[in-house]
VEXMIVO-802354 format. One record per residue (C-alpha): y, z, x; residue number from 1; residue in one letter. Coordinates in pm, whole numbers, plus 32768, in hexadecimal, padded with zeros to 4 digits. Layout:
REM VEXMIVO-802354
[[Y, Z, X], NUM, A] ...
END
This chain:
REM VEXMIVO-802354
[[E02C, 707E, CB34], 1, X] [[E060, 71E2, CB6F], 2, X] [[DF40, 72D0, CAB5], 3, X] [[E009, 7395, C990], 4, X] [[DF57, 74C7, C90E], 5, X] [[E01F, 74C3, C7CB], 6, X] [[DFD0, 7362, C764], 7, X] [[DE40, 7378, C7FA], 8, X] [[DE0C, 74E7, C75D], 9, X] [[DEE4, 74CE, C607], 10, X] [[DE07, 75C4, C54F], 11, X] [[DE88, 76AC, C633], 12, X] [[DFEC, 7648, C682], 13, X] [[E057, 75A3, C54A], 14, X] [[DFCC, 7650, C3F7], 15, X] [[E033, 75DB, C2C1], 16, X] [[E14F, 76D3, C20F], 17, X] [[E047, 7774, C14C], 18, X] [[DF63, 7873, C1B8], 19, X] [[DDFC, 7824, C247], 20, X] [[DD22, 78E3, C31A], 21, X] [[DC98, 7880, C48A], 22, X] [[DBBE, 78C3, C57C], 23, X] [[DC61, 78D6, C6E4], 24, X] [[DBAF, 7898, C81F], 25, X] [[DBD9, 795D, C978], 26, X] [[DCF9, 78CA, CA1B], 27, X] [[DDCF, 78F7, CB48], 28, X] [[DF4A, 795E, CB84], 29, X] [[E06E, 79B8, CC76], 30, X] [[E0FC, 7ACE, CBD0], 31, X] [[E225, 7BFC, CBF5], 32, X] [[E1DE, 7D52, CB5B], 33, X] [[E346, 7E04, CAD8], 34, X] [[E3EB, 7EB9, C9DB], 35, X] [[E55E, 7EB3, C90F], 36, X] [[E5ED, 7DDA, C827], 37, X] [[E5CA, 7C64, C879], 38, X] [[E729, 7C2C, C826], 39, X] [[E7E2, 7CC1, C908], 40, X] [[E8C6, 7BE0, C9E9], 41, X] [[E819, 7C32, CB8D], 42, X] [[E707, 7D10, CB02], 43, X] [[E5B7, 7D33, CB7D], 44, X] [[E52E, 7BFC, CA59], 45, X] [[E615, 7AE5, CAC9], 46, X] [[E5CC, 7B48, CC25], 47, X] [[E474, 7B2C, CBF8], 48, X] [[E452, 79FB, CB33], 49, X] [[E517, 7972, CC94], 50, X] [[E3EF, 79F1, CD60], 51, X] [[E2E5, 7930, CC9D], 52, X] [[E388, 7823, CC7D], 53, X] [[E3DC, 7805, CE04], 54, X] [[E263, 7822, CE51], 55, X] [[E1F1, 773D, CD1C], 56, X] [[E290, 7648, CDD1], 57, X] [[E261, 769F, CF59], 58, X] [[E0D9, 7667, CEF6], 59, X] [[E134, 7531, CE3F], 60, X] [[E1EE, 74A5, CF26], 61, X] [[E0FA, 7514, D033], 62, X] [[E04A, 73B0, D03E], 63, X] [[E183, 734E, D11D], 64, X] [[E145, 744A, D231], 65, X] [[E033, 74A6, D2F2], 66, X] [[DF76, 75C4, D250], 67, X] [[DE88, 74E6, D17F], 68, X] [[DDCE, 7552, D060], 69, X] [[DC86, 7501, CFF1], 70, X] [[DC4F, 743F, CEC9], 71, X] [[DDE9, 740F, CEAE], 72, X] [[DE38, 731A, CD72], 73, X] [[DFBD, 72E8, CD27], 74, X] [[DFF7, 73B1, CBF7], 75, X] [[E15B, 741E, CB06], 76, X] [[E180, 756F, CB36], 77, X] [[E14B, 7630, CA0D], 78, X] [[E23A, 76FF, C953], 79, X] [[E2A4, 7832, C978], 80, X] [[E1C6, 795E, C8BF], 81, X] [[E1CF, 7ACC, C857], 82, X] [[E107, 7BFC, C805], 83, X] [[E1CF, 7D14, C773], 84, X] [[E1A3, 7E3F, C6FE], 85, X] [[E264, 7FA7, C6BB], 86, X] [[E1EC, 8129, C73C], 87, X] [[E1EF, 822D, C627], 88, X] [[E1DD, 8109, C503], 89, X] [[E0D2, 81A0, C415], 90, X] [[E00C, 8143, C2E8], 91, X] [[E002, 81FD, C1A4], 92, X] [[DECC, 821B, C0AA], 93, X] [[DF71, 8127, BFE4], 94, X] [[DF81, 8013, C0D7], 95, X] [[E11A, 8032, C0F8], 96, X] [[E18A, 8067, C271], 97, X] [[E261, 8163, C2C2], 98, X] [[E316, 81B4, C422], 99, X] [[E317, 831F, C4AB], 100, X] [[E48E, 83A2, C3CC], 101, X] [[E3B6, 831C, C2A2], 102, X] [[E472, 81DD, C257], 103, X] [[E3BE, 80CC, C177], 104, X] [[E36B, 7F73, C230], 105, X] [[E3B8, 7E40, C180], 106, X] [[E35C, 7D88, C2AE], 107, X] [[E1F0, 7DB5, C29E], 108, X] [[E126, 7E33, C14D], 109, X] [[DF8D, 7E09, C1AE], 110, X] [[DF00, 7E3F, C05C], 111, X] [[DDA9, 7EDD, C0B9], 112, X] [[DD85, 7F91, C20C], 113, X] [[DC2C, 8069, C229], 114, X] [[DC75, 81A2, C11A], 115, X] [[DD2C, 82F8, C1A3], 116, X] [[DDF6, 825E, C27D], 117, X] [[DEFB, 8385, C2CD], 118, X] [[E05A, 833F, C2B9], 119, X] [[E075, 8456, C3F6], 120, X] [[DF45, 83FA, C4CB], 121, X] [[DEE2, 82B5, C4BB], 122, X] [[DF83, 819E, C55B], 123, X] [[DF6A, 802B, C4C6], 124, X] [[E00B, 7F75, C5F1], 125, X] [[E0D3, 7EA4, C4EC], 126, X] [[E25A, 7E64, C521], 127, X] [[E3AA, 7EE2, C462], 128, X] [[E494, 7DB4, C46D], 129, X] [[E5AE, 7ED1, C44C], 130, X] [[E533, 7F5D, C562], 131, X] [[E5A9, 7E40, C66B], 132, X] [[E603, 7F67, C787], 133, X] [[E4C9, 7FF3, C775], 134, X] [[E3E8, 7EB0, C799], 135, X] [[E2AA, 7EBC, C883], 136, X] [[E275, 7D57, C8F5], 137, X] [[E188, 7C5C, C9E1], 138, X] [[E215, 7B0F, CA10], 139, X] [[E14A, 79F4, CA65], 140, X] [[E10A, 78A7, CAB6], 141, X] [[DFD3, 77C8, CAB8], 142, X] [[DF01, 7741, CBE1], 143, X] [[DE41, 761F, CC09], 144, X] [[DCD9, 7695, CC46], 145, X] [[DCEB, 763A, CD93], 146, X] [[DE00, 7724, CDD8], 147, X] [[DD25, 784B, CE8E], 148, X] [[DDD4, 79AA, CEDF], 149, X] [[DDE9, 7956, D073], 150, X] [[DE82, 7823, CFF7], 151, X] [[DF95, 7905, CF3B], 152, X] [[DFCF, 79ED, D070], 153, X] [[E00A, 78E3, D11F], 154, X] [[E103, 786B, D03C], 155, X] [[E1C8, 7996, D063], 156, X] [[E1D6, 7991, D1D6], 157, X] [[E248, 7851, D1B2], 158, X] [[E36A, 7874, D0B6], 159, X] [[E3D9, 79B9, D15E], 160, X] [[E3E8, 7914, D2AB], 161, X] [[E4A4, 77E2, D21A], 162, X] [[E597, 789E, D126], 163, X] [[E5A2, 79CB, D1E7], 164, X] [[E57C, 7AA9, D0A5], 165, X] [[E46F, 7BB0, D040], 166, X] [[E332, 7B04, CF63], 167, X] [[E260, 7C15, CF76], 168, X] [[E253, 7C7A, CE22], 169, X] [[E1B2, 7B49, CDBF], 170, X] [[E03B, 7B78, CDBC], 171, X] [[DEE4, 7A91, CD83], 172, X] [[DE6C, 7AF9, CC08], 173, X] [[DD3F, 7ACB, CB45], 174, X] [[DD65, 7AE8, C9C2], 175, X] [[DC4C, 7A9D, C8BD], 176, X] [[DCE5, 7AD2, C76F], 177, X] [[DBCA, 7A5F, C6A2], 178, X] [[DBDC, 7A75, C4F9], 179, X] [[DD60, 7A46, C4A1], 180, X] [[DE14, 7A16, C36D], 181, X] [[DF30, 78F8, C3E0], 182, X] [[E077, 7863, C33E], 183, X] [[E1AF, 777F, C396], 184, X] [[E2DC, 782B, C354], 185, X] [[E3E6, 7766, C33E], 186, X] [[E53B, 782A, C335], 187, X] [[E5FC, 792D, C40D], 188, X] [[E537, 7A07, C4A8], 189, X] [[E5B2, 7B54, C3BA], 190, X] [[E522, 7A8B, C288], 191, X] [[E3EC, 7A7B, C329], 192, X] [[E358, 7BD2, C22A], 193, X] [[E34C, 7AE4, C112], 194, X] [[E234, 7A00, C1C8], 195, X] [[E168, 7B14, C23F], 196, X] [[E191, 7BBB, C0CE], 197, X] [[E0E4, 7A79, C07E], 198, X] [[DFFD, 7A9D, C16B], 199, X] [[DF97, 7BE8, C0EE], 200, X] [[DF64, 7B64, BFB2], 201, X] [[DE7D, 7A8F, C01C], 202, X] [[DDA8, 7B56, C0CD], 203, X] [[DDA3, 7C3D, BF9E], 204, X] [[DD1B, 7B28, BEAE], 205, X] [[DC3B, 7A97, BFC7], 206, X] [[DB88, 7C18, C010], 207, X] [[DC31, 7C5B, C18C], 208, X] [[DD1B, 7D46, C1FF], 209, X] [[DDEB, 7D36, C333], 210, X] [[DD4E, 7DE1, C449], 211, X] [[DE78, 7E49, C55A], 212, X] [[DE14, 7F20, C672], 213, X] [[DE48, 7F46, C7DE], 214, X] [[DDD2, 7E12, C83C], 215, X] [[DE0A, 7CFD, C6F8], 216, X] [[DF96, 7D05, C6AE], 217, X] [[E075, 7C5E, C5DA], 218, X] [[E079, 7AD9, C65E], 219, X] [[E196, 79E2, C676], 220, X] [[E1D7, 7891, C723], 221, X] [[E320, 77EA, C74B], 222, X] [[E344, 76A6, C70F], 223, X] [[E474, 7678, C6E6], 224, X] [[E5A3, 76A2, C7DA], 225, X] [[E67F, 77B6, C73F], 226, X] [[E7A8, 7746, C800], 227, X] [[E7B7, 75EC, C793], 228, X] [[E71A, 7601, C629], 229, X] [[E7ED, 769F, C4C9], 230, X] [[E72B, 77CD, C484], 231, X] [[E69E, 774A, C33B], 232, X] [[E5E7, 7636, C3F0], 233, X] [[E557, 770A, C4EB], 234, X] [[E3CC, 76CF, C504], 235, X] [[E2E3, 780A, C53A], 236, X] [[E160, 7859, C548], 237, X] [[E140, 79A5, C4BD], 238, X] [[DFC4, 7A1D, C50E], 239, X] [[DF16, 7B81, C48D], 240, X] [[DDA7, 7BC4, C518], 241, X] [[DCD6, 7C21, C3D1], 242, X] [[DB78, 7C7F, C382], 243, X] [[DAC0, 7C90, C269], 244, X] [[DB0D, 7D8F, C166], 245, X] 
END
């Protein structure tokens, strides 16, 4: 039977719909770096979720050609990921995010970041669901350990040369996300500011704060497919790095 990371690492892929906080180890990725709103119909996020998935699945399906890797098991392919995040989103001394015309954010209300935070100098890296245009995003998925980086190049030779198209935005990445606050939202993905208001309050009464920056962004994992599931059943990891407060 095929090796599924979402059944053999459930603490990470399946949290309960409450929120709990985890420690996440180094792991590795195929990912695609872009900007816009993930919405559009041909834009730059649908395009790229097509990239990942092509290689995902030239490396999977690698075992039936001759490029060999070491240590190959047969293994689902895990779903689809994203990191996102907004330029000139800000936080205010009161723990409120604001974007750059001074508009309050209901998507995303950290309680306690470190005191005199500026609302005009200090970016918190978090994300303005109103915002959809001006989203900053990595999309990733998972590799089996034995995936290496000249493993991933070659991957992209490969799928270029058999679907004559462009893969050379995909790239080999490392992420260690460590201490995370985590939740399953279950909903459409525009409801998703009442879970991580909930998350927030959790953090709150368990002494952390979020702790965004340019490296630890807002987390989510699909697990459901959008184009065959009713909004309101849709299945989402939503995942915050914290640290203590």
């Amino acid at each position: 039977m095929a090796f599924d990371y979402k059944k053999e690492y459930k603490e990470f892929y399946m949290p309960k719909n409450r929120p709990e906080l985890v420690d996440i180890p180094e792991m590795n990725f195929i990912a695609v770096r872009g900007k816009g709103n993930p919405n559009e119909e041909g834009g730059a996020y649908k395009a790229a979720i097509g990239l990942l998935y092509g290689i995902a699945f030239t490396i999977k399906m690698s075992k039936k050609g001759n490029h060999k890797i070491d240590g190959y098991f047969d293994y689902v392919v895990p779903p689809l990921e994203g990191f996102w995040w907004q330029e000139n989103t800000y936080g205010a001394e009161d723990g409120s995010f604001h974007n750059s015309s001074g508009n309050y954010n209901m998507g995303n209300r950290p309680e306690n970041h470190s005191p005199g935070y500026s609302l005009s100098h200090s970016p918190c890296y978090g994300i303005d669901y109103n915002r959809k245009e001006d989203f900053c995003w990595i999309s990733v998925i998972r590799l089996p350990d034995f995936v290496t980086e000249d493993d991933v190049r070659w991957a992209v030779k490969e799928a270029e040369k058999k679907k004559q198209q462009d893969f050379s935005k995909v790239e080999f990445l490392t992420i260690r996300e460590g201490l995370c606050v985590q939740c399953m939202h279950i909903g459409a993905y525009d409801d998703e500011p009442a879970t991580v208001a909930a998350m927030d309050a959790f953090l709150k009464e368990k002494g952390y704060v979020n702790d965004f920056n340019e490296e630890r962004r807002h987390h989510e994992i699909y697990l459901s497919d959008a184009r065959r599931t009713a909004p309101e059943r849709l299945k989402t990891v939503i995942r915050h790095p914290v640290k203590k407060g």
